[in-house]
N, C-alpha and C positions, 0 to 999 in steps of 0.2 A: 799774720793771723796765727792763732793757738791752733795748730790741728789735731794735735793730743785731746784739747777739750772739747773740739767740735765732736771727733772720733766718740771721746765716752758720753757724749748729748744721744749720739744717735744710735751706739750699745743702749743706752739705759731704756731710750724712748722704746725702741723694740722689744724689750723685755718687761716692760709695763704692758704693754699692748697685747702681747701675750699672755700676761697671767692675770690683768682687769677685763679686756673687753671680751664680748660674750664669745662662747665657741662656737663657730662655723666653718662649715670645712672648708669655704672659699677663702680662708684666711690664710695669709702667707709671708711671714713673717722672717723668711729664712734666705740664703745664701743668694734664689735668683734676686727676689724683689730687693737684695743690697745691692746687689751688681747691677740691677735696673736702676735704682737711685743714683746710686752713683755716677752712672754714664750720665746722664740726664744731669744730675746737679755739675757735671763738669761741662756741658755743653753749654748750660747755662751761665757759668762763670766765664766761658770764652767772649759768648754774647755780651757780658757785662764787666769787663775786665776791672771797671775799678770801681763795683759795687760795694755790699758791705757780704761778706762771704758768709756771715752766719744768718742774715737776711735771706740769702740766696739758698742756704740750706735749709731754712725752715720751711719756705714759700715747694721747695721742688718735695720734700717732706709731704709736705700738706699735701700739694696736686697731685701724690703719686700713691697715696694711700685713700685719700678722702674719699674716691669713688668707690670704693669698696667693701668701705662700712655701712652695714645696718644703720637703719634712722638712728635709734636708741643708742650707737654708741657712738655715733658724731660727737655729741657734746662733750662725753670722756674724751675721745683723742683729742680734740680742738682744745681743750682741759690741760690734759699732760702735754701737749705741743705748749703752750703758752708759759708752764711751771719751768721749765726748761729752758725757756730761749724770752725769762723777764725781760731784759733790757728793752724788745723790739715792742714797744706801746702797742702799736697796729699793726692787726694780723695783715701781712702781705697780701695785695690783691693780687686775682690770676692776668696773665701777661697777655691777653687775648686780643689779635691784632683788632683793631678798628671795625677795619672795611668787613671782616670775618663777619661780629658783633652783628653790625648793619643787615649784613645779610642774611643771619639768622632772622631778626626780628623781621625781613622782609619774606622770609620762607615760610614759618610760622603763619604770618596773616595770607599769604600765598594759598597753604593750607585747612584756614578759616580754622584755626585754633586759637585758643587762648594762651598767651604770654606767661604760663605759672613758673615764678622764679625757680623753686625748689627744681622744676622740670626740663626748666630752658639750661640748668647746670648740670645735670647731665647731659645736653647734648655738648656743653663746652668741655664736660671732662671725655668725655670719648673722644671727640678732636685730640686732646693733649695726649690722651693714650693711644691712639690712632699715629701719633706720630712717633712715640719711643718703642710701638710694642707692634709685631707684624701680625700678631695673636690675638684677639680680642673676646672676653665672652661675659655677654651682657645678662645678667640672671636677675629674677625677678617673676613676681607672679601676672599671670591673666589679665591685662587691662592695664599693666601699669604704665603701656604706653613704648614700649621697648621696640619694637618693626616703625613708628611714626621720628623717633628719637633720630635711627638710620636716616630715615627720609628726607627728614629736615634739617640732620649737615650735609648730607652727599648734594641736596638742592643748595646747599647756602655754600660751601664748596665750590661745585658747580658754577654760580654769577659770581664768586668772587676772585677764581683763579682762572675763569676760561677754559678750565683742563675737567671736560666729560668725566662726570661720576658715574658709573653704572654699578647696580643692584644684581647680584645670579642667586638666585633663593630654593637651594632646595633642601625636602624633608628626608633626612635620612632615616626616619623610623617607617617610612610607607614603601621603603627598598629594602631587600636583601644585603649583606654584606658585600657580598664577591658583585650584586649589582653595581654597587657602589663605588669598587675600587676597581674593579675586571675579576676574569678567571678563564680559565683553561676550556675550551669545549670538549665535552667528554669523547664525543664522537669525533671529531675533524682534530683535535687537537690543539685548534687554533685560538690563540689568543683574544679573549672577547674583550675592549676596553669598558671601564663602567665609564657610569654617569659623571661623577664626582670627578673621574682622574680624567676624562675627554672634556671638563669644563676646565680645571686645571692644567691641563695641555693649551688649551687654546689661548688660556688670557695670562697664560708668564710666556708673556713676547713680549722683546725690549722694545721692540719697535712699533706698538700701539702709543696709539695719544690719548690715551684714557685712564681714568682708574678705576680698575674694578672691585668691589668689597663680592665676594664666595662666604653668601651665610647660612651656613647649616641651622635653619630651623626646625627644631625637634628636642626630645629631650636626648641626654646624653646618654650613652651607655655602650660600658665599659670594652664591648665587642668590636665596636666600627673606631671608636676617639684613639684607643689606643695604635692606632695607624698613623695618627696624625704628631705622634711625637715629635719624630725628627721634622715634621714640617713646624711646631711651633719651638722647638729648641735655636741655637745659633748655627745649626746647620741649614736649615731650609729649604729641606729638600723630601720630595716626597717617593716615598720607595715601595713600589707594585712588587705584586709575587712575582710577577716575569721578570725580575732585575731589572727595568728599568726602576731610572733616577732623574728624577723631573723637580729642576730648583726653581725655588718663588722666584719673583721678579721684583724690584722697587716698586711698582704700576701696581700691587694688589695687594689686599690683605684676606686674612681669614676671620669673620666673625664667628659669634657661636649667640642662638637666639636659645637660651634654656631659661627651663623654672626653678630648676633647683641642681645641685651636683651632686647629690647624694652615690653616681656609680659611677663617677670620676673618681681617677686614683690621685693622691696626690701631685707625682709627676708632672699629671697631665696638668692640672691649677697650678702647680709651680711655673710653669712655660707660659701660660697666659697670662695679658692684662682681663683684671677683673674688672666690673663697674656692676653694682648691685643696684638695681631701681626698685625702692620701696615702693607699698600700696601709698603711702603717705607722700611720697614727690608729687605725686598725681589726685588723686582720690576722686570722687565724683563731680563735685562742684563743676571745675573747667570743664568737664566734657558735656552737664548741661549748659551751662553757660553758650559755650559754642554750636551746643544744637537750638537752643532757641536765638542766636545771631542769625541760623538760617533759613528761618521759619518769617514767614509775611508779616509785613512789619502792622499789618491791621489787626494780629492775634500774637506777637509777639510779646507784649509787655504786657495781655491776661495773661499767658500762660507761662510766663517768667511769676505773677503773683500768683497763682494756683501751686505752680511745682514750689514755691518756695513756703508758703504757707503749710503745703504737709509734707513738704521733704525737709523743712528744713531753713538753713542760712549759715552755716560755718562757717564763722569769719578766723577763726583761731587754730594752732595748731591742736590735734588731741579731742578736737569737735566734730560729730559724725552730719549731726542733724536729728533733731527727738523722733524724726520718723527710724531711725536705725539705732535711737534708743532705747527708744521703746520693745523692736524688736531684741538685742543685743539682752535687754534685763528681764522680759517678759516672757519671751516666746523659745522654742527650740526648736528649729526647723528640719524638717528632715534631711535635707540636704544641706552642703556649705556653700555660699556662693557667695563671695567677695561684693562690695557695697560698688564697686563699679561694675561689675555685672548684672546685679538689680539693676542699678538705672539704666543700662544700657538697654536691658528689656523693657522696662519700663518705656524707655524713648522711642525700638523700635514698633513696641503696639501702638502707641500713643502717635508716631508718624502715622501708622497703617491706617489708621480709624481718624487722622482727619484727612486723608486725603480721598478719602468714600463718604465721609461727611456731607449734610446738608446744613449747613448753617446756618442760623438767618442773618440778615442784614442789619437787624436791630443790635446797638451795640451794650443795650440791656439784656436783649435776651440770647446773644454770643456770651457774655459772658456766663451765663449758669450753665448753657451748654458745653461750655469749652470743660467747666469745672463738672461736670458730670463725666465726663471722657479723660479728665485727667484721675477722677478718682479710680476708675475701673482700671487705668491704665497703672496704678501704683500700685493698686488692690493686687492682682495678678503678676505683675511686674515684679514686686517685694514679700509680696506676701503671700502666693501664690503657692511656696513651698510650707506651710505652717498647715499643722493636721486640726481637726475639728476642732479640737478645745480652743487650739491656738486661734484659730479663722475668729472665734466668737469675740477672742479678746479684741483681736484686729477692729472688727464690727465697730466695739465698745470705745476705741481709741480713738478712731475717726470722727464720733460724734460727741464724744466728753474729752477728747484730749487738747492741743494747743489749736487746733485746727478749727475745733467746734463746728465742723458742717451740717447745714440742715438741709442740703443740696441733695435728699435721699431719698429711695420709693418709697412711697407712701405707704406699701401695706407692710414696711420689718415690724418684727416685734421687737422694740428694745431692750438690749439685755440689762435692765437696771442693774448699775455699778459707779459710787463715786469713787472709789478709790482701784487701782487695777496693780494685785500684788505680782507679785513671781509664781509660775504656773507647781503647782503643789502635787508630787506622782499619787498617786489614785490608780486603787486594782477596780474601782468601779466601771464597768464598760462603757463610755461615751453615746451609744445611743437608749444607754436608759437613764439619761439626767435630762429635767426638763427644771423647768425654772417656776414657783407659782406666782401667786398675782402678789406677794407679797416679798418677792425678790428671791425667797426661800429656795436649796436647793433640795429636792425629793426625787424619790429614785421610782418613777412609775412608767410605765411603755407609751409614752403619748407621742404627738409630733413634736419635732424641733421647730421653735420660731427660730424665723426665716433671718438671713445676715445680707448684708451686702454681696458675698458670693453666691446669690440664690438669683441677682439679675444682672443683666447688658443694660446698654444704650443701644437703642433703636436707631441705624445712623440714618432714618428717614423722619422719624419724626423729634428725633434727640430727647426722649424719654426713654426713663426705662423699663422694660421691660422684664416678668420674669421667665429662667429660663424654661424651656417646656421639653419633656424625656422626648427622645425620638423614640419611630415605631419602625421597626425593621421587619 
């Protein structure tokens, strides 16, 4: 084998990587992740002794970076990996034992999830990185699914090695520093252990039959992580202010559950495996999906066609759902809230109000009711954060948009609109616009006709209702 030319394949590829793909500061490009590669791509050639070596170096390439890129810049490296290493037609698949496999897919349904490719591969690359790096740190926003990721290898782990997985999860931003590692008592003198270094005391013992993952869920910051160096460097070993030195063990690792690294210093991302989980591995589809599996199978496939009719159907990558497009072009919300946290809301009103529900038995008239309780639940759930103007458009979207509901209380006033632009800033004050009989807008002090957020569902007689002020 040419090792000369392997050598400048995997100069050159790192230096593309660096000056095309985008900049984030989880990027790591440098000295350790070579020396990680390396160890690994020679582990792997042990494994495979009379492989094809540049096969074996593009495939350990792939698996050692791929988790770590943003969605967006998968396709560039998958790009430059391919220009680089023509000869190999097919891009290597990942080496993932069988029975692992298996019991992934039996963990997952274990957990009444859905099977989403993009999502079931990061839990295969954390395995992979789980096994080269003792360091772990999973980043990613709200909902992308990253605490369920854990869950369902340490389960699939678990049935397939026999060897006890266990979870120690704490927050290091809800503790003090010196709680966290120990300190000194001011008055007795005596050594107080923290939280963190008596959980790490206890589970680097050779002689458990388990493995433990220690995941600091929290965001990072710079104060507390910088302790953790020498434990995620090749020494592994953790060093309290009282001189004690406390080495890891083979039996554990350290995760890290963050949003972002923004007060991480380099160093400390150089010491770690990274795995970045995009809103896009995930996004909201499967997590409806999975909550209408658990739902009565006598109201299960209404309320699979109601949610899907105004949320949507993404079958594609890069497709939100016209309910989130509409928002995304139309409206400005006051607040940000990720397209998986909508529906989560959305699903948890939408549980609360059918399970106080009076349904009827007629599976005519379940059905308008089930869609009267999923509107109010999207209405509030998605749109809940959109100021006046925006609510109106909302109003208007629901009853002229893909959806066309007439599923609605009888006394709104429509806001006649065939076409719904992009909302236009206006210093005119929002309670002095009313609308006339002629569509027209005029600026005079009258009532606002009423919208969709003017009423409930009555969950006794499943009409709705409008709301009424209290009197205190």
């Amino acid at each position: 084998t040419n090792f000369t030319e392997l050598a400048k394949k995997f100069d050159i590829l790192y230096k593309l990587c660096e000056q095309q793909l985008s900049k984030q500061q989880f990027y790591d490009f440098g000295l350790r992740n070579i020396l990680s590669v390396l160890r690994t791509a020679g582990k792997t050639k042990r494994d495979n002794i009379n492989a094809d070596e540049e096969m074996l170096l593009m495939r350990t390439l792939k698996e050692m970076n791929l988790s770590k890129l943003v969605a967006q810049d998968v396709p560039l490296f998958l790009s430059l990996l391919k220009d680089l290493f023509p000869q190999i037609e097919k891009m290597p698949a990942s080496t993932l034992n069988p029975e692992l496999n298996q019991a992934i897919t039996k963990s997952i349904q274990n957990h009444n999830l859905i099977d989403h490719p993009s999502w079931r591969l990061k839990v295969i690359q954390l395995n992979d990185t789980v096994l080269v790096r003792h360091g772990v740190m999973l980043v990613g926003p709200s909902g992308a699914g990253k605490s369920t990721i854990i869950s369902v290898l340490q389960d699939a782990l678990t049935n397939s090695t026999t060897l006890p997985h266990k979870r120690i999860r704490i927050n290091p931003k809800a503790i003090r520093t010196e709680e966290m590692f120990g300190e000194t008592d001011r008055l007795s003198g005596e050594w107080l252990n923290g939280i963190f270094a008596a959980n790490w005391s206890k589970y680097a013992d050779r002689t458990r039959k388990d493995m433990t993952y220690l995941i600091l869920d929290g965001p990072v910051d710079a104060v507390w992580v910088e302790n953790l160096n020498t434990v995620l460097d090749d020494n592994k070993l953790l060093t309290l202010a009282n001189g004690d030195r406390i080495p890891m063990t083979d039996n554990m690792r350290l995760l890290f559950e963050v949003g972002d690294l923004k007060n991480a210093s380099p160093a400390t991302v150089s010491r770690a495996g990274i795995i970045y989980v995009s809103a896009t591995d995930l996004d909201w589809k499967p997590i409806l999906d999975a909550w209408i599996n658990k739902q009565s199978h006598h109201h299960s496939s209404i309320l699979a066609t109601h949610l899907n009719n105004y949320l949507g159907n993404p079958q594609q990558a890069g497709e939100y759902g016209h309910a989130f497009d509409f928002i995304y072009r139309n409206t400005n919300p006051t607040l940000k809230l990720s397209r998986i946290g909508m529906v989560q809301n959305t699903l948890h009103l939408l549980s609360a109000l059918l399970y106080t529900a009076e349904l009827s038995e007629s599976k005519e008239d379940v059905y308008g009711e089930l869609e009267r309780l999923v509107i109010f639940a999207i209405t509030w759930g998605i749109a809940g954060l959109l100021d006046h103007h925006d609510r109106k458009l909302w109003h208007i979207w629901l009853q002229e948009g893909p959806a066309k509901s007439n599923n609605f209380p009888h006394h709104t006033e429509i806001l006649q609109s065939t076409i719904i632009t992009k909302r236009k800033h206006s210093t005119t004050s929002p309670d002095t616009i009313s609308v006339t009989s002629k569509g027209n807008l005029s600026q005079q002090h009258i009532e606002e006709p009423l919208t969709i957020f003017d009423f409930f569902v009555n969950l006794e007689t499943m009409e709705w209702e409008k709301w009424q002020p209290m009197n205190f």
